[in-house]
C-alpha positions, 0 to 999 in steps of 0.5 A, a space after each residue: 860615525 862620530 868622532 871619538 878622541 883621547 890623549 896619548 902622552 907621549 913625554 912631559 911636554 906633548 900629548 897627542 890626541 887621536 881623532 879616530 873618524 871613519 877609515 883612518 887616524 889623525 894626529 894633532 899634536 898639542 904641547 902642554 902650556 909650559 912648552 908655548 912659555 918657553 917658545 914666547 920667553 925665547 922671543 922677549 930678547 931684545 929686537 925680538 919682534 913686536 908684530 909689525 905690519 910690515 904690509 909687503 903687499 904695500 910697498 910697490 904704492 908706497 908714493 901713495 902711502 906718503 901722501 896720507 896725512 897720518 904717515 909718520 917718519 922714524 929718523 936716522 942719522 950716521 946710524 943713530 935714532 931720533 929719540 924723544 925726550 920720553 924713551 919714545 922714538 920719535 915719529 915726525 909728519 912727512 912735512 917737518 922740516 927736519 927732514 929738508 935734510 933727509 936723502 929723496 927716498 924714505 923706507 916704507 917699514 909697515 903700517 901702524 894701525 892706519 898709519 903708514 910708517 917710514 924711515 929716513 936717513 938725514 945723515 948730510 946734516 952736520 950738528 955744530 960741532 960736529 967732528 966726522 973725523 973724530 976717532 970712533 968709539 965702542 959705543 957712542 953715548 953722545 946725543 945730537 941735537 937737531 935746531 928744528 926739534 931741540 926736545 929731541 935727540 939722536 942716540 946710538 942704538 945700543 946706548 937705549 935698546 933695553 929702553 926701547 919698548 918691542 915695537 920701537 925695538 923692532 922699527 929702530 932694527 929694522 930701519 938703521 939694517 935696511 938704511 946700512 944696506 943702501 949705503 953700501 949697495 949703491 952699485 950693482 953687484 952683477 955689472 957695476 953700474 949705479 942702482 936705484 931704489 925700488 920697492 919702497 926701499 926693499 930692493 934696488 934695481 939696475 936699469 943696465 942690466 936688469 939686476 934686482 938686489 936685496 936686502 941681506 942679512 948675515 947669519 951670525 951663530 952664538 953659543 952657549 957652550 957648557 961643561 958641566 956647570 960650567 960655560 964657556 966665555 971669550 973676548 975679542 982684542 980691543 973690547 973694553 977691559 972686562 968686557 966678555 961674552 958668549 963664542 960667536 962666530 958667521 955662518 959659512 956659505 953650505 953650513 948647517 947652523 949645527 956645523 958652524 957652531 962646532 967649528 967656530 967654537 974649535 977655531 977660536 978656542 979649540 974646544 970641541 963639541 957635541 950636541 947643539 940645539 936651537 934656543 933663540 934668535 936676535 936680529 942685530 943691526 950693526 950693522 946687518 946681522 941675525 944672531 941665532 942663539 945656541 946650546 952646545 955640550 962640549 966634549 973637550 974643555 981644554 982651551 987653545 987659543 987662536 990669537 987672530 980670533 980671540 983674545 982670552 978664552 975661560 969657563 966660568 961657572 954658574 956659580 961665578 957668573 952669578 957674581 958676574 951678573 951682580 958685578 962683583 966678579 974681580 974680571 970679568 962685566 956683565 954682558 950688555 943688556 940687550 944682547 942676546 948673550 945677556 939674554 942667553 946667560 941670563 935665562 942659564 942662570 936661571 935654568 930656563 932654556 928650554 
């Protein structure tokens, strides 16, 4: 018996389509073309992911992988990246004398095309100059220049994000999360002892008991919190004047994404909420974090501050975030581009959250 098939609607956004065969049914669900521009809108945020191959099957070879004359090297220094004198990040050859400077184990991150790719921390260099002790700033804007290569610069990440092409994007991310990682696990967490990296830099081993650590990343929340035509924004103490952004807040261990958006929002501004639902994700390396974006609705608007948390708390409308976003609203700057808040507000603005 052939197949016969025929749609079903069953919202605006999904159709099902029935496969009649012999004996039973089979359901294939098909969202119409809009619904899969949504999704892919929601992974054009920053960091958001360019299909790197991160080749994990490759990482217990990667002595290997080192020798071969097409493998490159992104470079780091005290979190910052090497930037060509284009937007490029720029790649070296395993043998360029900058990297005399660099710790003995490189990061494998993936292949690029035939190209092997790896991360290196040069960060026991000292730019002339330099003062380690000078006090640290919200964002860095400062280029280092190293002598063996004075047609390029370190920069701080954020500084360039919304310059960064996807893949550099992801390669920048990804190399200065995984390098912050090793400098603060140096040390087993089950007994103390030193450990040593493994994997191609996707692991640690203790030789003392036999401990294996990972890579962790933390769950971050971030929310959209509306009333009506109204969102909700806050400020933490000691951002730059003007500086607000959307309510965030970590996942607590043995909570739902869901949860933790509802009680971040009652902690820091006594709001309470309903529904929430998923929008987008950013993985944000300062230095290890990944933002999930969500919508929530609120049920209460009146605000209570808790101090210890926030500093200022306000709805604004859509209305006033459009003067916002065009910088001439009287308090508050536009989110940083690049962050998942500009994203989030952004795409509210223009009613494309879905």
């Amino acid at each position: 018996m052939g197949l016969v098939g025929r749609f079903h609607e069953y919202n605006s956004d999904v159709l099902i389509f029935v496969n009649h065969a012999v004996g039973y049914e089979t359901f294939e669900i098909m969202f119409k073309s809009w619904h899969l521009q949504g999704m892919l809108i929601a992974e054009t945020v920053t960091f958001g992911g360019s299909g790197l191959d991160r080749a994990a099957h490759l990482r217990s070879d990667a002595a290997r992988l080192a020798q071969d004359n097409a493998a490159r090297v992104v470079v780091f220094w005290r979190g910052k990246v090497l930037q060509a004198q284009s937007d490029d990040l720029a790649r070296l050859a395993l043998d360029h004398p900058m990297l005399k400077s660099a710790r003995a184990e490189m990061i494998y991150l993936g292949q690029e095309g035939d190209q092997p790719l790896f991360a290196a921390d040069i960060s026991t260099w000292v730019p002339e100059g330099f003062d380690a002790d000078a006090p640290r700033v919200f964002l860095d804007d400062t280029r280092q220049t190293h002598p063996t290569l004075p047609d390029a610069g370190f920069a701080e990440i954020r500084a360039i994000m919304t310059r960064l092409t996807p893949r550099d994007a992801e390669v920048a991310a990804t190399g200065k999360a995984i390098l912050e990682w090793h400098r603060g696990h140096r040390f087993c967490a089950k007994c103390g002892a030193p450990s040593q990296i493994a994997m191609a830099g996707w692991q640690r081993d203790c030789a003392t008991c036999g401990g294996h650590h990972f890579p962790r990343t933390d769950p971050v929340v971030i929310m959209l919190i509306t009333s009506g035509n109204s969102v909700l924004m806050g400020r933490s103490p000691g951002w730059p004047e003007g500086m607000y952004s959307l309510l965030a807040g970590f996942v607590e261990p043995g909570e739902t994404i869901e949860a933790a958006v509802r009680r971040e929002v009652f902690e820091e501004a006594g709001v309470h909420v309903g529904q929430v639902s998923y929008l987008a994700s950013q993985p944000w390396p300062f230095p290890a974090s990944l933002m999930m974006g969500c919508a929530g609705i609120a049920s209460s608007t009146d605000i209570t501050l808790d101090p210890d948390e926030i500093e200022d708390a306000l709805w604004v409308t859509r209305e006033d975030m459009v003067s916002v976003f065009a910088g001439q609203h009287p308090l508050i700057k536009p989110a940083r581009k690049g962050a998942i808040a500009h994203f989030l507000l952004e795409n509210w603005l223009a009613d494309r959250l879905d």
